[in-house]
C-alpha positions in Angstrom: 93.4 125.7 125.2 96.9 127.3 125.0 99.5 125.1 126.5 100.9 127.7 128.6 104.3 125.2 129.7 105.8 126.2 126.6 109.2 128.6 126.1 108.3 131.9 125.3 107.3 132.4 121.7 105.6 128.9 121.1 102.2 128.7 120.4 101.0 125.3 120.8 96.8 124.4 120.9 95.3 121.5 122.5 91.9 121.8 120.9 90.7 124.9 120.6 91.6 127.0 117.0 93.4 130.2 117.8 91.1 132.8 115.7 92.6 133.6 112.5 93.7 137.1 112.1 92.8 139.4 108.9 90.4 139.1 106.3 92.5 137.7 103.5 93.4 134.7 104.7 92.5 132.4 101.9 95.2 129.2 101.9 96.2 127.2 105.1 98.9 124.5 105.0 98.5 121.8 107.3 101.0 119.0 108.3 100.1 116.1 110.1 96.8 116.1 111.9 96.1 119.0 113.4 93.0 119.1 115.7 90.0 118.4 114.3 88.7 121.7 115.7 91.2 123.4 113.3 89.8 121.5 110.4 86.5 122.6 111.4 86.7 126.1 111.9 88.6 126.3 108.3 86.3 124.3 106.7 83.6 126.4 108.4 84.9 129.6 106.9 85.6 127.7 103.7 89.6 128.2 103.7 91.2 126.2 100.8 93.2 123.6 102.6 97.3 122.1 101.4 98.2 119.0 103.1 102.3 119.9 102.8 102.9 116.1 103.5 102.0 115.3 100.0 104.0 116.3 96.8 102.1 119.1 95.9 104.6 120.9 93.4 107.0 119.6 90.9 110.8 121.1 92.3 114.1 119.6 93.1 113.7 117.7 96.9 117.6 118.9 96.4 116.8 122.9 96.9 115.7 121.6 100.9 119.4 120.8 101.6 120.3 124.2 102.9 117.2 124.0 105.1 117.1 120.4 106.7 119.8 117.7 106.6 119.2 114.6 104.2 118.5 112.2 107.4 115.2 113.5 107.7 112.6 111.6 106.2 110.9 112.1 102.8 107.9 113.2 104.3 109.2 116.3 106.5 111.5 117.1 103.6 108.5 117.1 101.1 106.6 119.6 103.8 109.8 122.3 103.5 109.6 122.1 99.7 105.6 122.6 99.7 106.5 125.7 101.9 109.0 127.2 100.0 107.2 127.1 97.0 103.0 127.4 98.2 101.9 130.5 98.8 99.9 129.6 101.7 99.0 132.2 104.6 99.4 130.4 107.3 100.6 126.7 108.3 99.1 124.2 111.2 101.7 121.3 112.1 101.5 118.6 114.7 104.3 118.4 117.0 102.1 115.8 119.5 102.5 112.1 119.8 100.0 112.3 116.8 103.2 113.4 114.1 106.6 112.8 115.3 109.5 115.2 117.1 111.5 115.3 114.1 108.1 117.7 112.9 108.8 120.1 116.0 112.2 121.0 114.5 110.5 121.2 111.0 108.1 123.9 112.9 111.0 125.6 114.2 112.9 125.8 110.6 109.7 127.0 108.9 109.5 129.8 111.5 112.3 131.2 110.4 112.5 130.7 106.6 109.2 131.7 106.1 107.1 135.1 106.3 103.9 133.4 107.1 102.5 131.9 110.6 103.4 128.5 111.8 101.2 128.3 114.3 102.4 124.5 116.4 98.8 122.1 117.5 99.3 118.6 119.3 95.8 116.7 118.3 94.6 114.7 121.0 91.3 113.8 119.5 89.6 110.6 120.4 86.3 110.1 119.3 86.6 107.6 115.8 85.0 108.4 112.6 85.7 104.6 111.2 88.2 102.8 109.4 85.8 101.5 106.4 88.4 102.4 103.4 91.2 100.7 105.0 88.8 97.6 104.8 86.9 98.0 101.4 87.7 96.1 98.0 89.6 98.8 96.0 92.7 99.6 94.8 95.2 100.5 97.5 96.4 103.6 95.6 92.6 105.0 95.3 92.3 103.8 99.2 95.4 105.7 100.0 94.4 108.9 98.1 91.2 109.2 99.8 92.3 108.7 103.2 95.0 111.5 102.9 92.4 113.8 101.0 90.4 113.1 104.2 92.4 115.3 106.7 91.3 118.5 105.1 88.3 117.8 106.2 86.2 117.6 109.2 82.9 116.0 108.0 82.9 111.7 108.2 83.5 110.2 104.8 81.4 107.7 102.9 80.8 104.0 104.7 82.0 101.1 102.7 81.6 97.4 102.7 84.2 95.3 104.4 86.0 92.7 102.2 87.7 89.5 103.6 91.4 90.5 103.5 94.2 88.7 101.8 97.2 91.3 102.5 98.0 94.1 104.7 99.3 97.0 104.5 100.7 98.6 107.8 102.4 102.1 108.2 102.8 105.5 107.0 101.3 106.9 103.6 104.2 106.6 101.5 106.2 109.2 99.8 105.8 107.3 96.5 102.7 105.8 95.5 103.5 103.7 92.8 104.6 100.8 95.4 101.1 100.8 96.7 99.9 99.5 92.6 101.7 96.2 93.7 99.0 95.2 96.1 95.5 93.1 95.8 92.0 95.2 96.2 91.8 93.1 99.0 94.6 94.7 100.9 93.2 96.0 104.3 95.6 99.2 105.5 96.9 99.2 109.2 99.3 101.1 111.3 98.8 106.0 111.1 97.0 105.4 107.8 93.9 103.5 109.9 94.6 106.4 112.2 94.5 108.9 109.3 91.4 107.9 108.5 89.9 107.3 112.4 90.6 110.9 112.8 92.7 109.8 116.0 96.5 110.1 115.0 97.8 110.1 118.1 96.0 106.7 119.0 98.6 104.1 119.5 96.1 101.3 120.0 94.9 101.7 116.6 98.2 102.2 115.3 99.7 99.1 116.8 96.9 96.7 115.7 97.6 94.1 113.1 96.1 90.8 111.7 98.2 88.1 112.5 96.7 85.9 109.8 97.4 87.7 106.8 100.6 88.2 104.8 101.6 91.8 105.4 104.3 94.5 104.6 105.3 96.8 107.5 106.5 100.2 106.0 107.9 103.6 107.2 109.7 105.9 105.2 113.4 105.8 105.6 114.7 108.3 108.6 111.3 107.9 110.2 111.0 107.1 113.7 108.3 104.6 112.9 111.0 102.7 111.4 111.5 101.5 115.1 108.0 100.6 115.5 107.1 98.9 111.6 110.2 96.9 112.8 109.4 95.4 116.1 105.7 94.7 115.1 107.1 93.2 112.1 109.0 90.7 114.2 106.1 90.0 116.1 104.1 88.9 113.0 104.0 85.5 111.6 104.6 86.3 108.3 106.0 89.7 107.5 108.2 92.1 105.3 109.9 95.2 107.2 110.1 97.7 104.6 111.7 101.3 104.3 112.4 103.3 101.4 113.7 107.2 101.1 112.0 109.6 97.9 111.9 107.5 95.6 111.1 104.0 95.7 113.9 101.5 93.9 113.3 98.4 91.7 115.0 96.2 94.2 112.0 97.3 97.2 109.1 97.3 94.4 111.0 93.5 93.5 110.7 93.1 97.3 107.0 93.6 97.8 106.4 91.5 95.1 108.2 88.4 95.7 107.0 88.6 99.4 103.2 89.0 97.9 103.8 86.3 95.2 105.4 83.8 97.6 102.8 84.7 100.1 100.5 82.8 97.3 98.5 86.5 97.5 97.3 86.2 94.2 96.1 83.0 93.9 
């Protein structure tokens, strides 16, 4: 279903995938969560899938400059630096309330840097596939990496035994993953990542749900609207650390996360 409220020129789907055109289409870049539809029909006609949200190739985050302003996050930064060097054919981003805004203008750059399609989605889906990763006992780097591997496709992952939680995590996948090594197996994931994996992204139930009684970090990637969001829910909580960071994460937030873990008595 074309949203036909749009300016001129804007192609933006509801639900329905607009039919690929040609026969060599081979690579699709996706950013945020497009409709599941979309994942279907390329998984369907076994299109090899980027997510352009992770750091896919090794190139200066500097050569983006020219492109889009420093102020925007690490995340829609990354997603320019995937495009200008992937060769993908054509690229699905999420301008709904399931991404951000700040990804709209993204869309709107990518148009016209690049030679390819950007073809705009907002993802209203609602029906939930389960949040069992962002509940098991495992490492919250593996958790992570599976739940973001997850959006390429549209099939429901493996079930996995709850665990009694003694931290939480609650946000946005971040940039750099090596913050997420600080945490217990035992860390239970909240906030777009339980929504990542829910195949719901734009469900702000989900994504506002926390558990009061455990010790937990509330991140967003510097720039980020969510930055507004991790920090009201984080003021709400009873025992909290607000967190942003930009690329790269510093000693002093790593130090951060784990005085607030080690005073929190996580790890005894």
């Amino acid at each position: 279903m074309i949203d036909t409220n749009n300016t001129a020129g804007d192609t933006i789907i509801d639900s329905e995938l607009r039919p690929l055109t040609g026969d060599n289409i081979t690579k699709v870049g996706i950013v945020g969560m497009p409709p599941l539809e979309v994942i279907r029909s390329l998984n369907k006609k076994n299109i090899a899938i980027y997510d352009l949200d992770t750091q896919l190739v090794e190139a200066d985050m500097e050569s983006t400059v020219p492109y889009l302003p420093r102020v925007y996050c690490a995340i829609l930064r990354t997603v320019v630096l995937n495009a200008l060097h992937l060769a993908v054919d054509t690229i699905y981003i999420d301008v709904g309330p399931g991404k951000c805004d700040c990804a709209l203008q993204v869309a709107t750059v990518l148009e016209d840097i690049l030679t390819v399609p950007v073809i705009k989605t907002r993802n209203h889906d609602t029906t939930p596939f389960g949040t069992t990763i962002c509940r098991t006992k495992m490492g919250l780097q593996e958790k992570f990496l599976r739940i973001t591997e997850g959006v390429t496709s549209a099939m429901a992952g493996t079930n996995h035994t709850p665990c009694q939680p003694s931290a939480g995590f609650w946000g946005v996948p971040p940039r750099d993953f090596s913050i997420l090594d600080l945490f217990p197996a035992t860390t239970h994931i909240y906030g777009w990542t339980r929504c990542m994996e829910n195949k719901t992204a734009a469900d702000r139930q989900l994504e506002t749900y926390y558990n009061a009684t455990i010790p937990t970090v509330f991140f967003a990637q510097s720039f980020c609207a969510k930055t507004g969001l991790a920090h009201h829910l984080a003021g709400k909580h009873p025992q909290a650390l607000y967190l942003d960071c930009d690329v790269t994460a510093s000693g002093s937030v790593k130090a951060k996360i784990q005085a607030f873990l080690e005073l929190s008595e996580v790890f005894e």
